[in-house]
Steps between C-alpha positions, in 0.01 A plus 500: 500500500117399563289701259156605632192640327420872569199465577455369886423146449574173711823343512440217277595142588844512304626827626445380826676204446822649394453736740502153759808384222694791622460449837628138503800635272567729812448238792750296291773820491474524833565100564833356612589258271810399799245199656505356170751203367734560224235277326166638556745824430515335130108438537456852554676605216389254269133557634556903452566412135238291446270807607677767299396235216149461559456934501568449165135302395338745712696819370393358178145438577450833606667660163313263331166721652638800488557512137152341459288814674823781361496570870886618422309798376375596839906543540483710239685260274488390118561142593580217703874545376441917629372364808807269616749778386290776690329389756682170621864651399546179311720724247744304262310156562140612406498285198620211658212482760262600247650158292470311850110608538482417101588153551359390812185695590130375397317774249173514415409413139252741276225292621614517840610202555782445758770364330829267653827645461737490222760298658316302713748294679704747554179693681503214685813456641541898600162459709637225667847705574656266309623742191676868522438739298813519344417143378178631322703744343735185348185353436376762269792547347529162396113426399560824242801345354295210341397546149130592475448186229599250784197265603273632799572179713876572430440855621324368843747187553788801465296720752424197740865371517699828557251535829615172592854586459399885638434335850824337536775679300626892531380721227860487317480105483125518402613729198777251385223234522261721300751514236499123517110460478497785174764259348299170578188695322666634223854304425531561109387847561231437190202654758655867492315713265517868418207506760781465787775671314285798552374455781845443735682771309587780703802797632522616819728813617569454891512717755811726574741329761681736758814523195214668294583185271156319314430116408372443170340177468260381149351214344534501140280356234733378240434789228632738780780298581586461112480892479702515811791272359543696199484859688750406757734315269539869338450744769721253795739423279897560609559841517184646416316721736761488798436798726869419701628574148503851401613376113215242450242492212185633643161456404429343147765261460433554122655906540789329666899561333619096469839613604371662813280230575770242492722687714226551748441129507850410535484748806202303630491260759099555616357158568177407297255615737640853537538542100133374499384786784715756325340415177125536673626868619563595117194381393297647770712855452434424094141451571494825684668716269313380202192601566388175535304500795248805343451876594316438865386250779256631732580810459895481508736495247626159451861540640685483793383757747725528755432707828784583747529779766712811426781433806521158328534617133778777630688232688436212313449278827222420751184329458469329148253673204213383402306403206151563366490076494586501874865342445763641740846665344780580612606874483829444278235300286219777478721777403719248221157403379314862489861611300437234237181461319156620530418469861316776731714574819263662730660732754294510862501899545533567180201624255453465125410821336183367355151563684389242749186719618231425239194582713198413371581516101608150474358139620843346406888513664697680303870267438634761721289451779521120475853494534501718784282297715772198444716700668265547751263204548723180347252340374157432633395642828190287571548271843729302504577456118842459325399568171737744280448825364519319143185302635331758663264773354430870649211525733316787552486513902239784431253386299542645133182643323476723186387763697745543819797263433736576594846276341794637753778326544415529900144424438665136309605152666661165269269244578451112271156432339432293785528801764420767246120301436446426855433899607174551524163640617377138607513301825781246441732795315790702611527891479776718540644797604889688552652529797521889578790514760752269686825282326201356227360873424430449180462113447144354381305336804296184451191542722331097519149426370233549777414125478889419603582362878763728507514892422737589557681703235807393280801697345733263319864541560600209279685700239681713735703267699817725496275763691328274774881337559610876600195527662587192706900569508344891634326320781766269617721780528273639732464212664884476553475867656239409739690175609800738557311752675589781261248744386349496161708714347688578168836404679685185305448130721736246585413348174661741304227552288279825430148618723212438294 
């Protein structure tokens, strides 16, 4: 997408060269590639590559200005990292080009001075086509790993020789030999400090898969790992905590009868890494109950809120619940969980007894209203953002004043600090507004800033996916009627399945 001033201003040079970019890119769809040899058919390919590859140092040197002048704000973002999420739909690998522009673009100093990149031979080699970008990311990676004590010609040799290696070796074999250069720099391991320790530490919670299953993934420091050993030698031991096993100790192991417990772990054959995730589940369910997560989070109590449609809650099937957090459950789940402990199951349809009109007496949500817009909103309704309702906070889509308020729950939208800071009176900030009729009456609307190429405005289905897949499943069935040549009526399809 070619952004363009508002104002009516010549095309400049570089517009109208990728404007001349994109008409080569269309001569060459439209060429034959059936006069060419099986090797200049390999040339292509190879020569293809070699310009997806060189993008990349441009790409870069135009981040590189962008974030120099903030023109992402004229996109109305925060950031650079806004801006590739946003604008360029670069969702889920925003931080990686960000790390990619880090390491090979050419910033200006304080004094304005233009300085080389940080990984200069690696710069190099992706001008010249000659590294991927998956490379740099290898290349990164490994230039982290090395302790920060290690000598500054140690640190370049490192940098130099994994671009040598980038420009004939996949990234997977350039990561074993990165593992190979960190153990050449550092082989009795006396250059690691508590400088590294701290800064490679880390946990990371995955994405859902299509099971509704998670990946866990952490580096410890050793004091967490130490911790870890001893909490997990208690809480995973044999029979302890085994939710196949309505007899076994739960919770603090200490409460637990020794008679019962043995007979539970006689009873259990759980491998190591199950005992270990059922163990995490008590703790986290411990943590919960105890009070040890405080009295409120943004506004919400610091449980489990789980929100699930009424048909779903009376028949216990359909599409799974979900949670304040923006994790997916299962209906058996919700309802097993909502009987157990302290969690809020909100009912769609149904209403709490407490006031959600506040009018104009009160600048801030009431808990009441807060948890009804997670049943409504998910989580944060700016563009295009994933954020949860446990990182979001309530936005007043009419602006609040002492005066005329008003705080309604239909006058109230979830949006992050980000999205909730960028609404605004000035040129580069959003406003919004809610939709008064049609399937979103009632959703907040994201109008851009004037200064964006693109007006157009947003509502953000992202926490309703069950609705927009019966949207979609609605208009396939009527599809399938007008393929059949039967009117669109309520009468059942050839599917089988219900009219929308």
């Amino acid at each position: 997408m070619a952004f363009v001033e508002p104002s009516a201003t010549p095309t400049p040079l570089l517009l109208d060269q990728y404007e001349r970019l994109h008409a080569l890119l269309d001569e060459i769809t439209r060429t034959r590639s059936g006069g060419c040899s099986e090797t200049q058919l390999l040339e292509a390919a190879i020569q293809h590559e070699r310009a997806e590859r060189r993008m990349l140092a441009i790409f870069t040197d135009t981040m590189v200005e962008i974030e120099e002048r903030s023109a992402y704000r004229h996109a109305g973002c925060q950031n650079i990292t806004k801006f590739l999420i946003h604008q360029l739909g670069r969702h889920g690998e925003a931080n990686r080009l960000a790390n990619r522009v880090w390491a090979l673009g050419r910033f200006h100093d304080l004094q304005g001075e233009l300085n080389g990149p940080r990984y200069p031979e690696t710069a190099k080699g992706v001008a010249e086509g000659a590294i991927s970008g998956r490379h740099v990311d290898v290349i990164i990676e490994t230039m982290q790993k090395i302790p920060s004590s290690a000598d500054a010609v140690d640190k370049e040799a490192a940098e130099a020789t994994l671009a040598h290696y980038a420009r004939d070796y996949d990234p997977s074999s350039l990561r074993r030999l990165g593992a190979q250069i960190l153990a050449h720099l550092d082989p009795d391991g006396t250059l690691t400090d508590d400088r590294d320790r701290a800064r490679m530490r880390g946990m990371r919670l995955g994405p859902q898969d299509s099971q509704l299953m998670s990946r866990l993934t952490a580096t410890l420091d050793p004091k967490t790992r130490a911790m870890l050993d001893v909490v997990l030698a208690v809480w995973a031991a044999k029979g302890m905590n085994n939710p196949d096993d309505p007899e076994s100790p739960a919770g603090d192991p200490a409460a637990a009868d020794p008679e019962v417990l043995a007979a539970a772990a006689d009873r259990d054959d759980r491998s190591q890494a199950k005992r270990n995730h059922d163990a995490f589940t008590a703790l986290l369910r411990y943590a919960l109950d105890g009070g040890a997560l405080g009295r409120s989070h943004h506004g919400l109590p610091p449980h489990l809120i789980i929100t699930i449609s009424e048909s779903a809650l009376r028949e216990q099937a359909g599409a799974p619940a979900r949670t304040a957090t923006g994790t997916l459950v299962p209906i058996k789940d919700a309802v097993e969980m909502a009987a157990e402990a302290q969690e809020y199951l909100e009912v769609f349809r149904d209403h709490t007894s407490e006031v959600l009109y506040l009018g104009r007496a009160k600048r801030l949500a009431s808990r009441a209203q807060r948890i009804a817009a997670v049943g409504r909103d998910g989580g944060c309704t700016g563009p295009a953002c994933t954020r949860s309702a446990f990182e979001s906070e309530m936005h007043h889509v009419v602006e609040w004043k002492a005066d005329n308020g008003p705080t309604d729950i239909d006058l109230l939208t979830m949006a992050c600090g980000p999205h909730n800071r960028s609404v605004g009176h000035g040129d580069d900030q959003w406003s919004t507004t809610i939709e008064a009729e049609g399937i979103d009456a009632g959703r907040a609307v994201w109008h851009p800033p004037r200064s964006h190429p693109d007006r157009a405005p947003r509502i953000n289905h992202a926490h309703r996916t069950d609705a927009i897949l019966d949207r979609m499943r609605a208009e396939a069935r009527r599809r399938l009627r007008h393929r059949l040549g039967r009117p669109d009526t309520t009468e059942r399809d050839d599917t089988g399945a219900d009219p929308p």
